[in-house]
C-alpha positions as semicolon CSV with decimal commas, in nm:
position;residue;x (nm);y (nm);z (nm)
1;X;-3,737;2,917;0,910
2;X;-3,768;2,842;0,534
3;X;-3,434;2,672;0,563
4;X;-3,514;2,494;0,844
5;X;-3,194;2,554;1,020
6;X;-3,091;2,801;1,302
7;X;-2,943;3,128;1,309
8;X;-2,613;3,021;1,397
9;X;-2,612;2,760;1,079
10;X;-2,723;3,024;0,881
11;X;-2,478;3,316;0,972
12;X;-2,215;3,058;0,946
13;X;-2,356;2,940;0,586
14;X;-2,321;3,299;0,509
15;X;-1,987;3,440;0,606
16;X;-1,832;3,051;0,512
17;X;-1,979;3,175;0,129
18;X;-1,874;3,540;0,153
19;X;-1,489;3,413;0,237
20;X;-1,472;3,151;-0,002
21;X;-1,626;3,323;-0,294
22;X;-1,787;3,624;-0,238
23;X;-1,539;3,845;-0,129
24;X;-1,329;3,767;-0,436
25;X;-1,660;3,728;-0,714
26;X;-1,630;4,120;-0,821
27;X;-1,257;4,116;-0,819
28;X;-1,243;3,884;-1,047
29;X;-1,514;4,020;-1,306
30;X;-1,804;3,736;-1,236
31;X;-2,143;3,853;-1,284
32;X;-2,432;3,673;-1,220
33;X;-2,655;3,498;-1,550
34;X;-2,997;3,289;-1,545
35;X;-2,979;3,005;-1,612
36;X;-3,231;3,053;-1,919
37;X;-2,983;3,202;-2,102
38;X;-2,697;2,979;-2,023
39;X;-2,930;2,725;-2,142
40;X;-2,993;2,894;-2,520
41;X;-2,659;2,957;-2,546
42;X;-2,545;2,654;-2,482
43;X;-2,822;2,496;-2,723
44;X;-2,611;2,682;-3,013
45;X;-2,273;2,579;-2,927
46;X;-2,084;2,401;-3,167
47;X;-1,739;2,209;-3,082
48;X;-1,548;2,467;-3,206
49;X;-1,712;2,688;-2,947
50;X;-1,643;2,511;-2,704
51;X;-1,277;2,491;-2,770
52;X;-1,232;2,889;-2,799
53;X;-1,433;2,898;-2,474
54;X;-1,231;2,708;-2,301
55;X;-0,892;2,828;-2,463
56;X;-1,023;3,208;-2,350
57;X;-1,058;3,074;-1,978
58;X;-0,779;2,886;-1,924
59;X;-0,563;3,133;-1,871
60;X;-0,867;3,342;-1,679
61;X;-0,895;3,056;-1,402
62;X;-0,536;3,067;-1,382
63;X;-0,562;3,407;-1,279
64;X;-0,837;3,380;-1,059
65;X;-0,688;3,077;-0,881
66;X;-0,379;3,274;-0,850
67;X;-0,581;3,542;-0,675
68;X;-0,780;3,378;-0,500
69;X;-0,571;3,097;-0,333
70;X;-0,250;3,284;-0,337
71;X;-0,081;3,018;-0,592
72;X;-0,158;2,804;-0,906
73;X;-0,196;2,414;-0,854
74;X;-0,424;2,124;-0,883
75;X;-0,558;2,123;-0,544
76;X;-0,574;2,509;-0,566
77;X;-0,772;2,474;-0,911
78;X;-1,003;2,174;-0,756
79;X;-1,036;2,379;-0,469
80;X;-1,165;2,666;-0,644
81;X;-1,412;2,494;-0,899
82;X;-1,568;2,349;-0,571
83;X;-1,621;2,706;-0,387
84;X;-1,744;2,796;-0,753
85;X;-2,005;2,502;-0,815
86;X;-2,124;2,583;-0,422
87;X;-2,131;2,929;-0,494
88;X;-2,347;2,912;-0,799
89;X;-2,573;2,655;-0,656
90;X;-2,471;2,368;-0,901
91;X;-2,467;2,009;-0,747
92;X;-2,095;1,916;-0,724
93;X;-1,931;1,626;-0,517
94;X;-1,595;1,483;-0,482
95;X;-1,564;1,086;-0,393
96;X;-1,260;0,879;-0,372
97;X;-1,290;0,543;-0,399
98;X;-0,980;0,400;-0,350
99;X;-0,718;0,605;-0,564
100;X;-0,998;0,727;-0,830
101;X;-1,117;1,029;-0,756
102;X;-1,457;1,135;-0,921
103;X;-1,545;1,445;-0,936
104;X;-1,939;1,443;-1,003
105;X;-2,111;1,794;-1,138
106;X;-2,488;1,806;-1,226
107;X;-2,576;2,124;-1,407
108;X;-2,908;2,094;-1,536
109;X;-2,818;2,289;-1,821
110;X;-2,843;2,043;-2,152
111;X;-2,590;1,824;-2,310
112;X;-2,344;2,120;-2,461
113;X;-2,258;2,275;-2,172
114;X;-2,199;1,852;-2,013
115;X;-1,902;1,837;-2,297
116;X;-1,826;2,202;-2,222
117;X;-1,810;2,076;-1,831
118;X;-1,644;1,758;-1,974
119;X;-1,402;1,953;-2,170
120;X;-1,296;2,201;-1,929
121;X;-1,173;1,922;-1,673
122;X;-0,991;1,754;-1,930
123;X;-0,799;2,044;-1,977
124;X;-0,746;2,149;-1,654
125;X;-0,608;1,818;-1,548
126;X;-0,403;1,722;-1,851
127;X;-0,205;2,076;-1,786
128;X;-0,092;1,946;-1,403
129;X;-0,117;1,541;-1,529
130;X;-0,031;1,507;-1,874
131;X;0,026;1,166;-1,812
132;X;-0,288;1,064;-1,659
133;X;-0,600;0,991;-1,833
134;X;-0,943;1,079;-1,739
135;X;-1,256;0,909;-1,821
136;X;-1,633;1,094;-1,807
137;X;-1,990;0,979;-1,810
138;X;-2,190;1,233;-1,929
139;X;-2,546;1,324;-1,986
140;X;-2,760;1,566;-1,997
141;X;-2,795;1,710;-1,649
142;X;-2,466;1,568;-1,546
143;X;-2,083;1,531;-1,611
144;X;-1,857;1,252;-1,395
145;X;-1,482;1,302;-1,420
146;X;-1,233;0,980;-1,284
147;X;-0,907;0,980;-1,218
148;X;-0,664;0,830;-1,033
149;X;-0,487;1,067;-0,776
150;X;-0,404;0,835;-0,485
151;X;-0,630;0,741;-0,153
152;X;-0,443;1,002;-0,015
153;X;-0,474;1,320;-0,216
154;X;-0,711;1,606;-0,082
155;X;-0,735;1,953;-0,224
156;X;-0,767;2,110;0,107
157;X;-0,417;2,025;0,245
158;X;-0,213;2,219;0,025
């Protein structure tokens, strides 16, 4: 009722979450964190944080992908960051327009963890595209990511 959906939505909503993250959250070592502290740590991060942070879980989402989605590719990655972002209730969307692709993340979470966000794509991308370049709007709340990948790419058709 608080929802304002039915049972059936719900139950679906449910067991749609539990096989797309849940299932595999433990496995993998995630643990839950409020947001309050993601927030003050991010508020102390300095670029060279970021960078170890993100050279640390590289090869951890490689792993996790590989787990997860039974291989390691771009769609597979993509794939994964969106049953992530859904998972841990962040805003995420993926539009194509054309052949960009923009991958749009709103985070709430200050303009650190944005470049960390930023950052982390960049990375991810450039190891599967080296030859494409991506360009990001950030702010505070939110990070968008463009690329081109072609009108007809889709990370669910792998």
């Amino acid at each position: 009722m608080q929802k304002d959906i039915s049972q059936n939505v719900l139950v679906r909503q449910i067991l749609e979450k539990y096989i797309k993250w849940d299932r595999f959250a433990d496995k993998i070592g995630m643990i839950p964190i409020p947001r309050g502290i993601l927030e003050t740590l991010g508020e102390e991060m300095t670029g060279e944080d970021i960078d170890g942070v993100i050279q640390v879980m590289a090869p951890l989402i490689k792993e996790s992908v590989m787990f997860m989605k039974g291989k390691y590719d771009l769609k597979r990655c993509i794939e994964t960051f969106e049953d992530y972002m859904r998972a841990s209730g962040m805003n995420s969307d993926h539009r194509i327009e054309g052949a960009l692709h923009h991958f749009i993340i709103q985070h709430e979470l200050g303009m650190k963890w944005s470049l960390f966000a930023e950052q982390l794509l960049k990375e991810i991308f450039h190891e599967f595209l080296p030859s494409k370049n991506m360009k990001c709007q950030t702010s505070e709340k939110t990070v968008i990511a463009t690329i081109e990948l072609g009108s007809d790419f889709s990370e669910h058709d792998y």
